[in-house]
Short mmCIF file of the C-alpha atoms (twelve columns), coordinates in Angstrom:
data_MODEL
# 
_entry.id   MODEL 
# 
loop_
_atom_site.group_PDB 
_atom_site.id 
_atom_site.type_symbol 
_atom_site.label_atom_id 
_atom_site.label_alt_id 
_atom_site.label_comp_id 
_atom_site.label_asym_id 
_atom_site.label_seq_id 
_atom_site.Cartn_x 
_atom_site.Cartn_y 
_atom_site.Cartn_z 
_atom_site.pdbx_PDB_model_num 
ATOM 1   C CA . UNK A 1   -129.807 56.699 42.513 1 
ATOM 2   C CA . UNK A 2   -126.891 54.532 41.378 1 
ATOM 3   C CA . UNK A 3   -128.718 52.097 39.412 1 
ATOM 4   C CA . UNK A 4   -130.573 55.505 37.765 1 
ATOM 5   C CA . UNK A 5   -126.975 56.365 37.093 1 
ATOM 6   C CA . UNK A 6   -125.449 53.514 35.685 1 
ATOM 7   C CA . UNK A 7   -128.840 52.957 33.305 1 
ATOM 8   C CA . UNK A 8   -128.099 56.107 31.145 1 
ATOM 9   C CA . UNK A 9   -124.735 55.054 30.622 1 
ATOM 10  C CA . UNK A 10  -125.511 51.399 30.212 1 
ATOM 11  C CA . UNK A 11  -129.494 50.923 29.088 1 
ATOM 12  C CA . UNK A 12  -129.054 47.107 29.622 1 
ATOM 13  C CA . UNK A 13  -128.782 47.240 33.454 1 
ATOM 14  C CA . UNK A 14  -132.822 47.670 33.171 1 
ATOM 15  C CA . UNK A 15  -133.394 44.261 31.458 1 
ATOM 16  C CA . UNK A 16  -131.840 42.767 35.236 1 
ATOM 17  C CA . UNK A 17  -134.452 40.625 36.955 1 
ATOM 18  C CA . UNK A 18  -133.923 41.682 40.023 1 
ATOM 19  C CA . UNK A 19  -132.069 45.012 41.691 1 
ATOM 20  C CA . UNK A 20  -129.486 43.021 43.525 1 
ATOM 21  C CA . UNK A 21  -128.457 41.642 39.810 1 
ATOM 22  C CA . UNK A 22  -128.638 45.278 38.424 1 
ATOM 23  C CA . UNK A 23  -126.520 46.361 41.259 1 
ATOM 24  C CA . UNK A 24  -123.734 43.522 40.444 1 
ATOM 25  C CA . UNK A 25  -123.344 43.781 37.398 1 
ATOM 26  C CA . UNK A 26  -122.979 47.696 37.673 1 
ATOM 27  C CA . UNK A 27  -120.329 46.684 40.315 1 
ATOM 28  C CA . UNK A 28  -118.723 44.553 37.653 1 
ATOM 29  C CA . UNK A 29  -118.841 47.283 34.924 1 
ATOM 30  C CA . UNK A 30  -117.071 49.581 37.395 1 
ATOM 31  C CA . UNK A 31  -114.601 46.828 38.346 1 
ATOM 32  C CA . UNK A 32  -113.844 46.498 34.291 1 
ATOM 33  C CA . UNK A 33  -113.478 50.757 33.653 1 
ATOM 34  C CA . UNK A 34  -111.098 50.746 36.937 1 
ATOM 35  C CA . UNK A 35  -108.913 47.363 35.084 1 
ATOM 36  C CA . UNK A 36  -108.938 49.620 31.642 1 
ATOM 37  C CA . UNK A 37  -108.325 52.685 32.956 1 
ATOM 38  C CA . UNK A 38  -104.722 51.312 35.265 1 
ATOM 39  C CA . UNK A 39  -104.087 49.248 31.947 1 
ATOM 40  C CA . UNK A 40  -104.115 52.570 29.752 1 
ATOM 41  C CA . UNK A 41  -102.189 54.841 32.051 1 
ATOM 42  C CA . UNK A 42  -99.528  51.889 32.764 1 
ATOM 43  C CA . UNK A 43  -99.099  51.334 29.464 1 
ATOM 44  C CA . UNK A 44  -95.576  50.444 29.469 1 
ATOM 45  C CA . UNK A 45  -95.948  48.140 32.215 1 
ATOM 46  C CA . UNK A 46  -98.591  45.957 30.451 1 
ATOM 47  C CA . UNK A 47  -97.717  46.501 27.157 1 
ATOM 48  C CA . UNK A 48  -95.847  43.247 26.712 1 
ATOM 49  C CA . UNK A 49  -98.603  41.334 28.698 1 
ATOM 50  C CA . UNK A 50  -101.291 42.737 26.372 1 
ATOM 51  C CA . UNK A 51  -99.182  41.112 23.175 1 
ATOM 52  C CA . UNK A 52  -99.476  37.765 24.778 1 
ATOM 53  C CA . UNK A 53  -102.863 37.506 25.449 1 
ATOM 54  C CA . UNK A 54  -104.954 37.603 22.023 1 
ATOM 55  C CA . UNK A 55  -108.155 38.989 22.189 1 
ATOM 56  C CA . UNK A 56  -110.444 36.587 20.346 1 
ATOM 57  C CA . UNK A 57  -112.470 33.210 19.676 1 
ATOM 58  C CA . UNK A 58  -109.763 30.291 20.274 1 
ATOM 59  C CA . UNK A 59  -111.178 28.121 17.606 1 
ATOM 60  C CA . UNK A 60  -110.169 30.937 14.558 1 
ATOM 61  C CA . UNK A 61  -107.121 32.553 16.579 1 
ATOM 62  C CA . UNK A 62  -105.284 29.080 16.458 1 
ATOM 63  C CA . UNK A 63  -105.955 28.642 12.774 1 
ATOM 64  C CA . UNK A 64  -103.773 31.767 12.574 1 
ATOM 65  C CA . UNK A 65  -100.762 30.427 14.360 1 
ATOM 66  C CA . UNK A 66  -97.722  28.857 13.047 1 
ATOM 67  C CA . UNK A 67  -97.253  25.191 12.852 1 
ATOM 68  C CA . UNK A 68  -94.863  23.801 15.958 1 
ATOM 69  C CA . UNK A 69  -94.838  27.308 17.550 1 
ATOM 70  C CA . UNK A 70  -95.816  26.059 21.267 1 
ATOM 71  C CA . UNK A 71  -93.533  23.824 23.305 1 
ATOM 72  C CA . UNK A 72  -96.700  22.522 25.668 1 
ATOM 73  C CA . UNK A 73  -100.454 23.509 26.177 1 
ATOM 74  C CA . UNK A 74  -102.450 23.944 29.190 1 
ATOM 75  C CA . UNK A 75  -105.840 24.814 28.807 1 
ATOM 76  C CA . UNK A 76  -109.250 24.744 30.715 1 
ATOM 77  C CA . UNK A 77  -112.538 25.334 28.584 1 
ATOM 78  C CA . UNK A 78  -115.913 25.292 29.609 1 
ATOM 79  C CA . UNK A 79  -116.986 22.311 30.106 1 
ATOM 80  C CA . UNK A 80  -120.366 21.999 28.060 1 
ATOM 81  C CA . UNK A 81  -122.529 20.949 31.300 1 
ATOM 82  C CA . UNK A 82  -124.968 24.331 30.342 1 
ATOM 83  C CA . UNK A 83  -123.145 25.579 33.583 1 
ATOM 84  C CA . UNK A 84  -124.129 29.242 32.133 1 
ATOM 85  C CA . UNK A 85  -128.015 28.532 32.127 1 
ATOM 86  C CA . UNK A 86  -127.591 27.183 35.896 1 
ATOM 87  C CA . UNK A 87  -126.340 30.498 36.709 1 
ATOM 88  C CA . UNK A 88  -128.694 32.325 34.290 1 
ATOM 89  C CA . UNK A 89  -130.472 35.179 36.657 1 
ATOM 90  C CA . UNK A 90  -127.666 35.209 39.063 1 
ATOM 91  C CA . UNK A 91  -125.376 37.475 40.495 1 
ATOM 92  C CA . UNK A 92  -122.619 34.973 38.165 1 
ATOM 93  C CA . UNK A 93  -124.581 35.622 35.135 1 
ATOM 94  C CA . UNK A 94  -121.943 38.615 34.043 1 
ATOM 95  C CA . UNK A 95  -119.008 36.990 34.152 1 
ATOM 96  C CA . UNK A 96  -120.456 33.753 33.114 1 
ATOM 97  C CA . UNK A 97  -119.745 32.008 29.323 1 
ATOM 98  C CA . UNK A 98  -121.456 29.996 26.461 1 
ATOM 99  C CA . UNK A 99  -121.347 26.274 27.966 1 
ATOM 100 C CA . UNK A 100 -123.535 24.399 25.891 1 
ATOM 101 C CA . UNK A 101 -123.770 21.049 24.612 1 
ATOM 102 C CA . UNK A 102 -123.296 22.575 20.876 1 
ATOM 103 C CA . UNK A 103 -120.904 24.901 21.635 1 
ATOM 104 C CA . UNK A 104 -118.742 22.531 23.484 1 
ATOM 105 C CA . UNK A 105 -119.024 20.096 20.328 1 
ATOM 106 C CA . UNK A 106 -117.668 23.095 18.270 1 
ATOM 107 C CA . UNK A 107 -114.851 23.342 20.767 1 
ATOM 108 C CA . UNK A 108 -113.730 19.987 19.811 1 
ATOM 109 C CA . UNK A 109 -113.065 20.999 16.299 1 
ATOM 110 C CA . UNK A 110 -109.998 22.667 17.265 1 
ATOM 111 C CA . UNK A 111 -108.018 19.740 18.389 1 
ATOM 112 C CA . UNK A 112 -106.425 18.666 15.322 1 
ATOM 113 C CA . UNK A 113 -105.195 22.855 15.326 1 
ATOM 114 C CA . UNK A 114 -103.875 21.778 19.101 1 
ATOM 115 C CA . UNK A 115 -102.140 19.156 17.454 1 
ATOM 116 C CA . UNK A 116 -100.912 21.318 14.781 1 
ATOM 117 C CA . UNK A 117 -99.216  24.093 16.826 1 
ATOM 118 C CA . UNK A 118 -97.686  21.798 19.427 1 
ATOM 119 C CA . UNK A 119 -93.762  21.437 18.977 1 
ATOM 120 C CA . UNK A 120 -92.854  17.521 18.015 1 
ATOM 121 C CA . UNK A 121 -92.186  16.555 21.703 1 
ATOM 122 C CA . UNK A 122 -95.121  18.316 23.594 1 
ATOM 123 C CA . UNK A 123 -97.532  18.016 26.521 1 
ATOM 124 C CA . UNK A 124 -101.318 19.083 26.231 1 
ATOM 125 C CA . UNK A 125 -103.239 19.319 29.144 1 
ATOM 126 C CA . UNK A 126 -106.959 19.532 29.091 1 
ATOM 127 C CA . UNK A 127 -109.446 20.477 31.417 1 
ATOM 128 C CA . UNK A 128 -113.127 18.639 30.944 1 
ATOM 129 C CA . UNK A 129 -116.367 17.771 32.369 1 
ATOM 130 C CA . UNK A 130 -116.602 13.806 33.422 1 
ATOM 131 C CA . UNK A 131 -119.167 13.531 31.224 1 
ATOM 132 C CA . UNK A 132 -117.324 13.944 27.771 1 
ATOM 133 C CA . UNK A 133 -114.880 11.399 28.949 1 
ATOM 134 C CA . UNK A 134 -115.351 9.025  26.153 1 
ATOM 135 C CA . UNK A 135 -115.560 11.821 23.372 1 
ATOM 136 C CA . UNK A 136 -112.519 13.639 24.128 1 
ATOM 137 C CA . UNK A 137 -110.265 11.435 24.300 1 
ATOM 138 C CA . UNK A 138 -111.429 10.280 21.097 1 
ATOM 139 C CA . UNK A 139 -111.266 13.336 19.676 1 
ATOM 140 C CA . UNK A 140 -107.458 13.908 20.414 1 
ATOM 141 C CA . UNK A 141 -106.636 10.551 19.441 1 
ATOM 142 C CA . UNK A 142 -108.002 10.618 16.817 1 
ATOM 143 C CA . UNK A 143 -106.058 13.848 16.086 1 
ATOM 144 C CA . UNK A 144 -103.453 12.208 16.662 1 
ATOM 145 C CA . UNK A 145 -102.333 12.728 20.174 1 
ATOM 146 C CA . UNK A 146 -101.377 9.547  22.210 1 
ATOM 147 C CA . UNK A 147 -103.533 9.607  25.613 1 
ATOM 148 C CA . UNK A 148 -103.172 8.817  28.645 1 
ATOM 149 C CA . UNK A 149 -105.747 6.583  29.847 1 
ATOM 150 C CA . UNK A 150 -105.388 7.805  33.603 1 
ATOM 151 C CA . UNK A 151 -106.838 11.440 33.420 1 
ATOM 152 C CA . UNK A 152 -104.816 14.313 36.013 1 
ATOM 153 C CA . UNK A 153 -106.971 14.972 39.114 1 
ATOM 154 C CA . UNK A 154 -107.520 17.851 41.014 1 
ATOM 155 C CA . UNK A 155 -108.586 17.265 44.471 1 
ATOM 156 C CA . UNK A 156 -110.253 20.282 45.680 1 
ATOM 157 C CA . UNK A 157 -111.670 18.786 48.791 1 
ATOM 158 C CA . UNK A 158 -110.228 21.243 50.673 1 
ATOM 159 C CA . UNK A 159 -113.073 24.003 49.356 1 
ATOM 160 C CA . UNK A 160 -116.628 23.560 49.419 1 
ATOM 161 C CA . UNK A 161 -118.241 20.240 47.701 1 
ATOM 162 C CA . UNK A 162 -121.789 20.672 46.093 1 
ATOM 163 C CA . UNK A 163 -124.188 17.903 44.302 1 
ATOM 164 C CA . UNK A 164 -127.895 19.036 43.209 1 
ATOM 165 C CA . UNK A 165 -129.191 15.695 44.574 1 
ATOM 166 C CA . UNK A 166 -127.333 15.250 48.157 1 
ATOM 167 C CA . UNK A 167 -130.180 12.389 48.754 1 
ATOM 168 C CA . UNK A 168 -128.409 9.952  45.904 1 
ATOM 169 C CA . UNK A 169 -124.651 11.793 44.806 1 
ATOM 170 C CA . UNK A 170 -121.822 12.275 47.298 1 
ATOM 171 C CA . UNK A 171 -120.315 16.204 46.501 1 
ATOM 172 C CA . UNK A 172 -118.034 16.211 43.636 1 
ATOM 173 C CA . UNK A 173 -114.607 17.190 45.120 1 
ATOM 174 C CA . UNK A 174 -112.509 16.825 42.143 1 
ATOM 175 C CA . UNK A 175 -111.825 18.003 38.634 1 
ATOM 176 C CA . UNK A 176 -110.076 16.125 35.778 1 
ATOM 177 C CA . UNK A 177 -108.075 17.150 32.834 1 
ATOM 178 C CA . UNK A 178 -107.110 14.602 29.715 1 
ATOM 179 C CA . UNK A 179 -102.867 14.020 30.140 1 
ATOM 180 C CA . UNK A 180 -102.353 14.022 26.031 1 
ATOM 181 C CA . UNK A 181 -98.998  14.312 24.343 1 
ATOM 182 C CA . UNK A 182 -97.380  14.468 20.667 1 
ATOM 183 C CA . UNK A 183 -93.922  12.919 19.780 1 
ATOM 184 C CA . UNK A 184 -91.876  11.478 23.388 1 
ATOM 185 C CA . UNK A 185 -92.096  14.251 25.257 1 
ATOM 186 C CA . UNK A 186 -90.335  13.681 28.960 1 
ATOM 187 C CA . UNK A 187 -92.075  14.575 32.562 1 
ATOM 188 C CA . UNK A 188 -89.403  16.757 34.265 1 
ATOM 189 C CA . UNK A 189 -89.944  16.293 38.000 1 
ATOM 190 C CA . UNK A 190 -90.891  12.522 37.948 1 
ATOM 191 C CA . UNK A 191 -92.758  10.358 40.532 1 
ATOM 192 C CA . UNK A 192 -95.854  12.111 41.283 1 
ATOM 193 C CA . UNK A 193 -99.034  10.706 41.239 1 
ATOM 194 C CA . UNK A 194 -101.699 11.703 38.619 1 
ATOM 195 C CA . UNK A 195 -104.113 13.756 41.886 1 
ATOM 196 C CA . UNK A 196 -103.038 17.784 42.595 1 
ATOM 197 C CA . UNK A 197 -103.922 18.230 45.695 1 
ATOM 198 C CA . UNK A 198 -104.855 22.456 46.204 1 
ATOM 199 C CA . UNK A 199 -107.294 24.356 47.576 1 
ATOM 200 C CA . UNK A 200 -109.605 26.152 45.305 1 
ATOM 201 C CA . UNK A 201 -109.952 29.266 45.683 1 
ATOM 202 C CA . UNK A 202 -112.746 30.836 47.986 1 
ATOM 203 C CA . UNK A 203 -116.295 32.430 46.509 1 
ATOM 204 C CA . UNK A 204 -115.093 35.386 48.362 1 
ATOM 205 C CA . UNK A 205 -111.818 35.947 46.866 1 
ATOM 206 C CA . UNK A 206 -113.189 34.586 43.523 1 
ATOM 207 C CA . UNK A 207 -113.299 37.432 40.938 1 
ATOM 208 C CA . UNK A 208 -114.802 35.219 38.095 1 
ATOM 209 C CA . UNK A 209 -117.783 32.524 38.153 1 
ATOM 210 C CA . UNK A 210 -114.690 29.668 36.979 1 
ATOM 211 C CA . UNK A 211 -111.347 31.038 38.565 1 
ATOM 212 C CA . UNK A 212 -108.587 28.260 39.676 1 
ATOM 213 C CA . UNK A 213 -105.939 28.632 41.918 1 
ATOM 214 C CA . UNK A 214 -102.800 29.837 40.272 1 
ATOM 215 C CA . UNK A 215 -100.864 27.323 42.455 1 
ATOM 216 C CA . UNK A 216 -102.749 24.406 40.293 1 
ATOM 217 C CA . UNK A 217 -101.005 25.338 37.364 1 
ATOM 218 C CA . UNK A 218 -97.991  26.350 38.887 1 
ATOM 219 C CA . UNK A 219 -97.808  22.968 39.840 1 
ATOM 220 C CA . UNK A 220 -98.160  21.369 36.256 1 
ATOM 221 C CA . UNK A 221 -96.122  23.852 34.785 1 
ATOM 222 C CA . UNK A 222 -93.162  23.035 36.996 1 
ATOM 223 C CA . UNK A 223 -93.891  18.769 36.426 1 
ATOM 224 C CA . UNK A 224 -94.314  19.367 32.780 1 
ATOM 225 C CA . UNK A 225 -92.173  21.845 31.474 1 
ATOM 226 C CA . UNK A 226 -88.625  23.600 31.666 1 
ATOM 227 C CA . UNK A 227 -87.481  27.284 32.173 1 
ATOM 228 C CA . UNK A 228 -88.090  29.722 29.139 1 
ATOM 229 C CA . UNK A 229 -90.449  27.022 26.926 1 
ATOM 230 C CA . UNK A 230 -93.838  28.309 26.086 1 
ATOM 231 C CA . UNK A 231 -96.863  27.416 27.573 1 
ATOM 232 C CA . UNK A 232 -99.984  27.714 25.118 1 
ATOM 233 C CA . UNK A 233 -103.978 28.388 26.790 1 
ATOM 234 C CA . UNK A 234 -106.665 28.898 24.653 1 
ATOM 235 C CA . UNK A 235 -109.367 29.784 27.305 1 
ATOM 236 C CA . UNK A 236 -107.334 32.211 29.410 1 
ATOM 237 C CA . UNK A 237 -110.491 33.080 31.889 1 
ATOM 238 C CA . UNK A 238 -109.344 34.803 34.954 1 
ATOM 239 C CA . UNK A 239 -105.896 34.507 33.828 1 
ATOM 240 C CA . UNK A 240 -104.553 31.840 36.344 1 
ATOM 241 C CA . UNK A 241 -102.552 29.632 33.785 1 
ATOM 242 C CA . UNK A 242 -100.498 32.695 32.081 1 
ATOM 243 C CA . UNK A 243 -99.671  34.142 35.599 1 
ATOM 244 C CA . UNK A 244 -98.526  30.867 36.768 1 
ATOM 245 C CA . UNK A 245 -96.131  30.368 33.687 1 
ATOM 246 C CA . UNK A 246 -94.852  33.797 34.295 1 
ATOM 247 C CA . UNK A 247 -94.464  33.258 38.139 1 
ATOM 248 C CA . UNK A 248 -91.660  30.707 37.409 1 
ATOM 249 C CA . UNK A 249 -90.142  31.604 34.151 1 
ATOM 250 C CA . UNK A 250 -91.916  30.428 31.237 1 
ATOM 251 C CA . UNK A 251 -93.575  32.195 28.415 1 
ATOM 252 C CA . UNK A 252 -96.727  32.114 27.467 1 
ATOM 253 C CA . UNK A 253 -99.771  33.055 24.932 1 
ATOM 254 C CA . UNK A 254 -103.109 33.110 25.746 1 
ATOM 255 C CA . UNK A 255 -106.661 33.452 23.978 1 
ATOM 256 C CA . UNK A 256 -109.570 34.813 25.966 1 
ATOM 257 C CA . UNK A 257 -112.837 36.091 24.106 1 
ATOM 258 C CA . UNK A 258 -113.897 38.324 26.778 1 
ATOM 259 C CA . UNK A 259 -112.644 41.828 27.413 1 
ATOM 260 C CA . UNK A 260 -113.527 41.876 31.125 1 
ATOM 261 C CA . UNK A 261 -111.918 38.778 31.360 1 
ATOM 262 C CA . UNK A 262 -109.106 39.116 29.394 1 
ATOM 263 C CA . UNK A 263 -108.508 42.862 31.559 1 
ATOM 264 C CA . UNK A 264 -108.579 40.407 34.514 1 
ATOM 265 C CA . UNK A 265 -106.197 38.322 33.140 1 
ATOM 266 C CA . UNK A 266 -103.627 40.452 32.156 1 
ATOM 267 C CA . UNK A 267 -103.992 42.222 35.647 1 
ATOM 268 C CA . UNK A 268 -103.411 38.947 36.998 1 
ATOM 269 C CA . UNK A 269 -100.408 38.390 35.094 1 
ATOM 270 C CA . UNK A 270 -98.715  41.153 36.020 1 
ATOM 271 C CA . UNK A 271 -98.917  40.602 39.781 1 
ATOM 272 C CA . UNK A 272 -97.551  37.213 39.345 1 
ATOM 273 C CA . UNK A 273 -94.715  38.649 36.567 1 
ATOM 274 C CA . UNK A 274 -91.256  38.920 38.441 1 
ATOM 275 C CA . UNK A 275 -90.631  42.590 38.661 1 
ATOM 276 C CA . UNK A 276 -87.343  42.167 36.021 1 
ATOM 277 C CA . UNK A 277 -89.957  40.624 33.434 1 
ATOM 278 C CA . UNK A 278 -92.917  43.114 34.281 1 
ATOM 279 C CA . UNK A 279 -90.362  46.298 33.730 1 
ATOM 280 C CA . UNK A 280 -88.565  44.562 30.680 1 
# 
């Protein structure tokens, strides 16, 4: 009777494989109505987050930015491992994204623009998929960044560890993100090692497919940059790096393609916004 429900209002639910994916992603689409409709009638409230967080594809959105407009960048895009055909037919399907091997290659297009809208003395952070290694850090250098050799690690050990082939691989406990900068930039809390160690956060409590703890970034943010500079993402997601940046008093923009996501986001935000900043 739900489903039969939810199908009149949204035909697509019928092209599900299975009722269990029918029934999540109706579960999602009342999850997004419940975001829009506390984002409409608290207008006021989320009115400034909503400015900060541009609805759009990152890779035109930046071309439309000014030149030295963002003192640091901190970003996590997908990763181009075709992580959304893994999940293709799963209950992660609906909050899933394009993760391609072309679509990551079209990703890498934008770095010169990351170059471009980065303040003379500026960090950029980069999340990536071990496997493009070799071809990103090309591609900033070649941009013009200067790179860091030694990528940042996040050791997420303390979560669950999976490999497809547990007969050859050990569990992959760790992510990596390219450590790029433009001009001399200087680390602000100095003497800590290039591995984050924090938990990830649980499938449980996970909203989103990719969601990453907000004290990750928190982290970074705090290493990296100072009170009141602006901290640039281009793949906002579940919102994690804008919320941290507003948790300890830096600004932010962000760029998220997807309206559920971006709802999330800016949900997010808000409950990490001290309540001076939220009201203001």
């Amino acid at each position: 009777l739900l489903l039969d429900t939810a199908m009149q209002a949204y035909p697509e639910l019928a092209g599900a494989r299975k009722i269990s994916h029918a029934l999540s992603r109706t579960k999602q689409i009342a999850k997004h109505l419940e975001r829009r409709i506390e984002v409409r009638e608290r207008e006021e409230e989320f009115l400034d987050i909503e400015s900060r967080i541009i609805l759009g594809d990152s890779i035109e959105v930046i071309k439309s930015l000014p030149s030295e407009s963002l003192d640091h960048i901190i970003t996590d895009p997908p990763f181009g491992v075709e992580y959304d055909r893994r999940k293709e037919g799963s209950d992660g399907e609906f909050t899933s994204y394009e993760d391609s091997v072309e679509s990551y290659e079209n990703l890498l297009t934008m770095v010169p623009d990351l170059f471009r809208v980065l303040k003379p003395d500026g960090f950029c952070i980069w999340f990536f998929g071990i496997s493009w290694y070799e071809r990103v850090k090309t591609a900033f250098r070649g941009a013009g960044f200067t790179v860091d050799e030694l990528p940042i690690i996040w050791d997420r050990t303390e979560g669950t560890c999976h490999t497809n082939r547990p007969d050859r691989y050990f569990s992959r406990g760790y992510d990596v993100a390219l450590h790029a900068f433009k001009g001399e930039p200087e680390i602000v809390k100095r003497g800590h090692p290039n591995i984050f160690h924090h938990a990830p956060i649980s499938a449980h409590n996970r909203e989103l497919l990719v969601e990453r703890p907000v004290a990750l970034y928190q982290d970074l943010i705090q290493h990296l940059t100072l009170p009141g500079q602006t901290v640039g993402d281009f793949f906002v997601g579940s919102g994690s790096c804008p919320a941290a940046a507003a948790s300890v008093g830096r600004n932010y923009l962000g760029v998220e393609l997807s309206p559920e996501r971006r709802l999330a986001a800016i949900k997010k935000i808000h409950s990490h916004t001290p309540i001076k900043d939220a009201v203001a």
